[in-house]
C-alpha distance (Angstrom), angle and dihedral (degrees) to the residues before:
residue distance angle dihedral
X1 . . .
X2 3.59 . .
X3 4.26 138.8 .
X4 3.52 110.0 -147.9
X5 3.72 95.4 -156.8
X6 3.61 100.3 71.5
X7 4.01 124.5 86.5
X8 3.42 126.9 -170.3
X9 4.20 145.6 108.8
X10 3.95 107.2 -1.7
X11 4.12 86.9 -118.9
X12 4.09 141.6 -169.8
X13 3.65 128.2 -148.4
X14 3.68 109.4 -171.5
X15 3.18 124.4 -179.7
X16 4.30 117.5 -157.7
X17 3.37 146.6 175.9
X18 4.23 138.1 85.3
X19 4.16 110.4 -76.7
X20 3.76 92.5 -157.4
X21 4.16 91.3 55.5
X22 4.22 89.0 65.7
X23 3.58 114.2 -116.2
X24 3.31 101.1 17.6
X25 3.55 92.3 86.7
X26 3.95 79.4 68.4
X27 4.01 82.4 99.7
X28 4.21 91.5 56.8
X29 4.12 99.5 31.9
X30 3.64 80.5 53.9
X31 3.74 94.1 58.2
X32 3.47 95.5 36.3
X33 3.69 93.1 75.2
X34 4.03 102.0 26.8
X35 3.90 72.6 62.8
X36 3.76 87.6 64.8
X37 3.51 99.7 56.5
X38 4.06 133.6 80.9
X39 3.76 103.5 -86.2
X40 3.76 135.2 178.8
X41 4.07 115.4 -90.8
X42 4.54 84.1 -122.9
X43 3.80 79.3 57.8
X44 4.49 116.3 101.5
X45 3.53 113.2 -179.2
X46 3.45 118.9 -171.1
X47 3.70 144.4 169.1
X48 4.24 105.4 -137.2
X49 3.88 87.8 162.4
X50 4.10 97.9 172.1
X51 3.90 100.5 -8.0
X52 4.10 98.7 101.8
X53 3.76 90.8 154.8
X54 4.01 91.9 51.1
X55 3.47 81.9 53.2
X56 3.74 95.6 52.8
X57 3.93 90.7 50.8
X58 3.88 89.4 45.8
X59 3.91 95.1 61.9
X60 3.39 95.1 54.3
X61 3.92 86.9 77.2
X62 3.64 85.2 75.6
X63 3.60 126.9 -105.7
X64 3.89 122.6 175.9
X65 4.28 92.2 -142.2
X66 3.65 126.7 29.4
X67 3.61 111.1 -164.2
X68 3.75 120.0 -164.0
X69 3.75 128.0 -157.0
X70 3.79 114.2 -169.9
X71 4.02 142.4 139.4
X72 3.77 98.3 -97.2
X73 3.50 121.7 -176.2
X74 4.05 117.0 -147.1
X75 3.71 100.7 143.6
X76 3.46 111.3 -88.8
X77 3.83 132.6 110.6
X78 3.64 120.1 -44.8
X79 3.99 103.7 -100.4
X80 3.87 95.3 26.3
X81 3.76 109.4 143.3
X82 3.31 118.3 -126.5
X83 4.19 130.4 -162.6
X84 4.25 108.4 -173.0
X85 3.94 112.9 -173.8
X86 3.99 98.7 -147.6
X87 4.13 101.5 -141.7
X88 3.84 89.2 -149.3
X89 3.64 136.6 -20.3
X90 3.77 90.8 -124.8
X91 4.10 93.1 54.2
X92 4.34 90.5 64.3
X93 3.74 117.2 78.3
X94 3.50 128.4 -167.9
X95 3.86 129.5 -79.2
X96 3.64 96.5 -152.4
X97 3.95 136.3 -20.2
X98 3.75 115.6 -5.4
X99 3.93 90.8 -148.3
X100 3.74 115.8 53.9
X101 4.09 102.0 123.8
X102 4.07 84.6 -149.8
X103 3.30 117.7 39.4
X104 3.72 114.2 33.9
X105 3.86 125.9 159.9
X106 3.97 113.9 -129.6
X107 4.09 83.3 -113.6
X108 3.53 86.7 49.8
X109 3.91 92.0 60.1
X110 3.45 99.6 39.0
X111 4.03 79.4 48.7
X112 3.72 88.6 59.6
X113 3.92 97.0 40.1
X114 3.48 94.6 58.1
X115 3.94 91.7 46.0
X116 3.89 87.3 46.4
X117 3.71 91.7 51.0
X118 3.89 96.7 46.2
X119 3.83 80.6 56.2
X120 3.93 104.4 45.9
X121 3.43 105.1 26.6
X122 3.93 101.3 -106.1
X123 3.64 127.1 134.9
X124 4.00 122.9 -131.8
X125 3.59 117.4 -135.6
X126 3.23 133.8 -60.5
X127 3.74 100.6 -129.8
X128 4.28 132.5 31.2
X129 3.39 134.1 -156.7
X130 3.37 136.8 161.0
X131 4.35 117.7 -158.9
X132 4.18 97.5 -159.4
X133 3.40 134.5 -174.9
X134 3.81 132.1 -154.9
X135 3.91 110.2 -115.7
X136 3.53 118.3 -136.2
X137 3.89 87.2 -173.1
X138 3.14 138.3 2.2
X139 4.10 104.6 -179.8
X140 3.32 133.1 117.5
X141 4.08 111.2 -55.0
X142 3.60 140.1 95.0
X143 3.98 115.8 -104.8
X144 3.68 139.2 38.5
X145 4.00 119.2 -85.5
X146 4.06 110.1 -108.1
X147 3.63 89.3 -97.1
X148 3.91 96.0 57.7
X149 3.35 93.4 42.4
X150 3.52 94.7 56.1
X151 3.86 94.3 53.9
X152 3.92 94.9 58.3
X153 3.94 91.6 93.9
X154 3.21 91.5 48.1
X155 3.52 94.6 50.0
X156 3.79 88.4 53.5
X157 3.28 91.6 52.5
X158 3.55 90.8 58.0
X159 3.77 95.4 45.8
X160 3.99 85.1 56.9
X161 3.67 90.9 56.9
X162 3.41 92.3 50.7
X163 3.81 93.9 47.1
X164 4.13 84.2 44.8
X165 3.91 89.3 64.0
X166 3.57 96.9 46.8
X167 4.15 85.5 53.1
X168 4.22 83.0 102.1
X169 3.65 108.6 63.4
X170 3.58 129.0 -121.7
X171 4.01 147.3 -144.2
X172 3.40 88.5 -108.2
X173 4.57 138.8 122.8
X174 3.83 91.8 -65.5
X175 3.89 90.4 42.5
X176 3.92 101.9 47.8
X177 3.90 91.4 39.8
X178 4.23 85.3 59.4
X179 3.83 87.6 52.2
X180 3.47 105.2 53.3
């Protein structure tokens, strides 16, 4: 859903990750039900589940913030939320190959985009951030453990502060492109 009346950051919500490997279909449950709820018309959501290099291609229509929703593991507690501010696009390399068309690592695809935009012209967004989870599994099996689960809503609501400071919009991909 989308309000019309609201301006602000051209912006991506994309949710990834594999929902027969457990909770890493955090990234598209997650998405599934921001979907559901009142959102800015600058607002895409989508579900990209295991297409990182659809993803790549996608960005290059210019949006200001990319935000990234994805089971990321960092140690802590399975279902701890967590928001990671991405300095620049160009500052991540990849964790493994750049060009597997299923299973692509969020630094993997902003890897690509940045290699894709040196080549075409494009600029990458403005603004990162990734919205992680904790896995508690990630084997084979349909569904998110109890903990993951439980940390969608929270997720959300961390997506819709995100969205909330992108309300004001900014010199950024979407922006230029409307100038020129």
């Amino acid at each position: 859903m989308t309000e019309d009346c609201e301006t602000g950051a051209r912006t991506l919500v994309a949710g990834v990750g594999n929902i027969f490997l457990g909770d890493d279909g955090f990234g598209v449950e997650t998405v599934r039900v921001l979907a559901t709820h009142r959102l800015p018309a600058h607002v895409e959501v989508v579900d990209i589940g295991v297409r990182g290099v659809h993803l790549a291609y996608q960005l290059l229509d210019g949006y200001d913030t990319l935000v990234l929703v994805d089971a990321t593991a960092r140690g802590g507690a399975p279902g701890t939320v967590y928001r990671i501010d991405v300095d620049s696009p160009g500052d991540v390399s990849p964790q493994g190959p750049v060009l597997d068309g299923h299973h692509m690592s969020p630094d993997a695809v902003l890897a690509l985009l940045q290699t894709l935009c040196s080549g075409t012209g494009g600029t990458p967004p403005g603004r990162t951030v990734v919205v992680g989870c904790e896995p508690a599994s990630l084997e084979e099996g349909i569904g998110l453990s109890a903990p993951v689960a439980a940390a969608v809503p929270e997720a959300v609501r961390v997506i819709q502060e995100i969205v909330r400071e992108s309300q004001t919009p900014v010199v950024g991909t979407a922006a230029r492109e409307a100038g020129k």
